[in-house]
N, C-alpha and C positions, 0 to 999 in steps of 0.2 A: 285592829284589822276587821276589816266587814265580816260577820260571821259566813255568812255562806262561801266568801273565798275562802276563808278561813279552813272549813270545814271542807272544799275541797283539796285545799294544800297542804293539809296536815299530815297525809302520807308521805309528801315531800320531803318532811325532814328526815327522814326517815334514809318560720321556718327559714331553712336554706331558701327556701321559695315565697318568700312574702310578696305579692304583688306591692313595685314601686306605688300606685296608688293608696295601698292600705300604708306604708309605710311614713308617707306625707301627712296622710291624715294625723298617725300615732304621736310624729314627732313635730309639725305644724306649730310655730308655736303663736300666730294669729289665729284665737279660737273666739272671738267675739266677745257682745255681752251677755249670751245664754249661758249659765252654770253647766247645764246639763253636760254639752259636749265633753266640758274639760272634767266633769265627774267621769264620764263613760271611759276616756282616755288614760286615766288616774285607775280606774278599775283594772282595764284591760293589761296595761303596764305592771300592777301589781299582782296581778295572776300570775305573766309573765316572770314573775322574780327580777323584770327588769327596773332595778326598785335604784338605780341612779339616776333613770330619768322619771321614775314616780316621784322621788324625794323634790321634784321642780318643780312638783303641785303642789306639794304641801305646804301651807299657813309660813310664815316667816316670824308667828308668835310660835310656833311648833318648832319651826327649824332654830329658834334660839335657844331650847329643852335639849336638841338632840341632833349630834353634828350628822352629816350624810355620811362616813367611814362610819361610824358607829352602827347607824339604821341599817345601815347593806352589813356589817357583819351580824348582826343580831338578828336580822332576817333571812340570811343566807342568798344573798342575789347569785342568783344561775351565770354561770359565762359557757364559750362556745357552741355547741350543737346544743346541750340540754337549755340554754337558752333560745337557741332558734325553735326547738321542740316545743317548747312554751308559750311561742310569740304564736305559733301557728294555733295551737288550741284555742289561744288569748283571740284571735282571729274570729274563732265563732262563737263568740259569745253573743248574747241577745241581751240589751238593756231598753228597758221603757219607762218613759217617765211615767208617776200614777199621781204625783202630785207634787206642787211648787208652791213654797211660800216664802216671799223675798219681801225686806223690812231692809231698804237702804244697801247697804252692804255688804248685809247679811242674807244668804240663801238657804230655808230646810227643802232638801229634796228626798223624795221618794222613788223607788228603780224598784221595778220588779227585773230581777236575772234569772238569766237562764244559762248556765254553761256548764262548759267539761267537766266530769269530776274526775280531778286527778286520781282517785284513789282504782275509780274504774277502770283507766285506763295506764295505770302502772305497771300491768304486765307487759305489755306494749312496751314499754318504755323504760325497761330494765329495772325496775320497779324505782324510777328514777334517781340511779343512782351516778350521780354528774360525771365521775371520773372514768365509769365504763360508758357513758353516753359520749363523753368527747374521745374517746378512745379509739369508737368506733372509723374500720374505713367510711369514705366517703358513701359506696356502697349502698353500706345498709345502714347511713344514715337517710340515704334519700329512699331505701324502701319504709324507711318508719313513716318519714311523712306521707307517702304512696297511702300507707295504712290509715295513717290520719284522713287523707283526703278522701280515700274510697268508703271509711266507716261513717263518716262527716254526709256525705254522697249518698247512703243507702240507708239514712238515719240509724244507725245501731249504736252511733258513737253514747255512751254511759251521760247522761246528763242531771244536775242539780238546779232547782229550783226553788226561787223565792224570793221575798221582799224585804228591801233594805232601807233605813232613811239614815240622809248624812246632812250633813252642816257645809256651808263654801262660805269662805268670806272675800269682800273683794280689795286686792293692794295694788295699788298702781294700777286702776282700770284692767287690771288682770285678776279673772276667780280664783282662789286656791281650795284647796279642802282642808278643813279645821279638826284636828284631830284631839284637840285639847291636852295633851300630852304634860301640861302642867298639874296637872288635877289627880296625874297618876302615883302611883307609890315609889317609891325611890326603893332599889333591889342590891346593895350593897354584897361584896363577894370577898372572901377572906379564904388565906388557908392555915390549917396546922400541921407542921413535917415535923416527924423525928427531931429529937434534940442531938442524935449522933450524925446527923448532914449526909445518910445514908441519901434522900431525897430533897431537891428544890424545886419547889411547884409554888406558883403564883398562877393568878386570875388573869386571862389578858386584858377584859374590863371589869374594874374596881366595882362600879356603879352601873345603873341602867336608871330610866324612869320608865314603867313597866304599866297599864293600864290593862283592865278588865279583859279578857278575852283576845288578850291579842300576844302570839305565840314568841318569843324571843331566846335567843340563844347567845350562849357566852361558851369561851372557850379555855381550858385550863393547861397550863406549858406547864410538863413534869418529866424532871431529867432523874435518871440513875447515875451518884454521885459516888456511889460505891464500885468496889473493882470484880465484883462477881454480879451474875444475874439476881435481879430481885423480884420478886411478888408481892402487887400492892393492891392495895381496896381501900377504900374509903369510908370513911362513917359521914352522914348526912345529917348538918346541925341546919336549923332555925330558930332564931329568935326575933320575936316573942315565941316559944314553942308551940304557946296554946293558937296560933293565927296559921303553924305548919300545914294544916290541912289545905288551905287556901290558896296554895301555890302548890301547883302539879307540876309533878316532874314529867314530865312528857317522854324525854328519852334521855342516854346518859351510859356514854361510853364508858363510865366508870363504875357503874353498877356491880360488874362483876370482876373479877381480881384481873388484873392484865401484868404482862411480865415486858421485863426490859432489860436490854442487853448493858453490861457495865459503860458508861459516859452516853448512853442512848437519850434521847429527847423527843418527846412526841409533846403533840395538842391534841386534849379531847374535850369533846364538845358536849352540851346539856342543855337542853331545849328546854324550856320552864313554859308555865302559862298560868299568869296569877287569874282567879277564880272571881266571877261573879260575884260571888257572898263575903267577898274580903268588909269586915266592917268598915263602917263607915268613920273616917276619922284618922285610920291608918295611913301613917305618912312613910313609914319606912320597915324593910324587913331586910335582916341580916341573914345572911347564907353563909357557913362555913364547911369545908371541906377539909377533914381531918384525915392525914394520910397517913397509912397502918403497913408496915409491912408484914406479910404472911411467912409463920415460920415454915 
């Protein structure tokens, strides 16, 4: 993931009014033979969270690493208002090209951006938390975008900036963006329950292929198998131990002991983000989640 969206959507883990014109453009899918457009639209979509129709930019040597159900759960794609709330921000964003260099089918390009930061404007936005965004009456969904559009209007809207370069390659006389997603580390997920089958908890995905800087989340189903309420926590393995640093845990509904009613079943979720300094050579890290119950 491009660092500066990156770093505006990392809060997120945490319009109803699109003009028909901006919308053609978004989802157009005659975009020529300039890279740029279909980087800028590949951008804006993934600000968006609207990451089913980013994944139709992306490499087809990428999309054979990593299926489109996979990518939208491990990035957490927006649905209803807090995706409409998204598309509008994604709406003003500023991209400029600062430099092109294209060698056959291959395109490096360079964007200076300029957009919303999410983080700024998450008060706004219920500190984007999807379930009370789509909740919302219609109302005061359309007074948020009112907000957007008049803060947007009077320049105060919170903005991030800076410059980015990316890779496109070209398949079937159509650009894509090359995310090289082969090259990444493979993030394997296991658990340990009780041997008394007090708890079953399983990974919802096993695997991931997971590269530098770019935020992903998996999700863990864990049911109370016992006939009274339980309290559990977890202990956080890696191996190789000594490479643990190297993968942040970003966030992690399980961090603190959580309780469950007898035959209850919940999904909790933990956002990772393997690090920059991961050496070089590393092909794989195992993640295990050992589940403890609290006497």
């Amino acid at each position: 993931m491009p660092l500066l969206i990156k770093k505006a959507l990392l809060a997120t883990c945490a319009s109803l009014i699109l003009a028909s014109p901006v919308l053609f453009w978004l989802y157009s899918p005659n975009l020529g033979d300039d890279p740029v457009p279909v980087l800028s639209k590949y951008l804006r979509l993934l600000y968006a969270r609207d990451l089913g129709q980013a994944y139709r930019l992306i490499s087809a040597v990428d999309q054979r690493v990593k299926k489109r159900d996979d990518y939208m759960r491990e990035r957490g794609a927006f649905t209803g208002f807090a995706l409409d709330a998204a598309r509008k921000l994604a709406e003003l964003i500023e991209i400029r090209q600062v430099s092109q260099q294209t060698d056959g089918s291959r395109s490096r390009v360079k964007v200076a951006l300029k957009l919303p930061d999410a983080n700024g404007v998450a008060p706004l936005l219920l500190e984007w938390d999807e379930p009370r965004l789509n909740a919302l009456p219609a109302a005061e969904q359309k007074k948020i975008i009112s907000n957007i559009d008049r803060l947007a209007h009077d320049r105060k809207l919170p903005m991030i900036e800076g410059e980015e370069e990316f890779i496109l390659v070209k398949e079937n006389s159509q650009w894509r963006v090359f995310l090289n997603w082969a090259t990444g580390v493979k993030v394997k997920f296991a658990t340990i329950v009780p041997s008394d089958g007090t708890i079953a908890a399983e990974p919802i995905t096993r695997e991931t292929i997971a590269r530098s800087g770019e935020p992903f989340t998996v999700g863990f189903k864990v049911k109370n198998q016992a006939s009274n309420d339980i309290q559990i926590r977890i202990v956080h393995l890696v191996d190789p131990t000594k490479l643990k640093q190297h993968l942040d845990l970003v966030e992690c509904a399980l961090l603190l002991p959580v309780r469950l009613r007898p035959g209850e079943e919940q999904v909790y979720n933990s956002t990772y983000l393997v690090r920059g300094d991961l050496p070089d050579g590393t092909r794989v890290l195992d993640v295990t989640y050992e589940f403890k119950v609290e006497s």
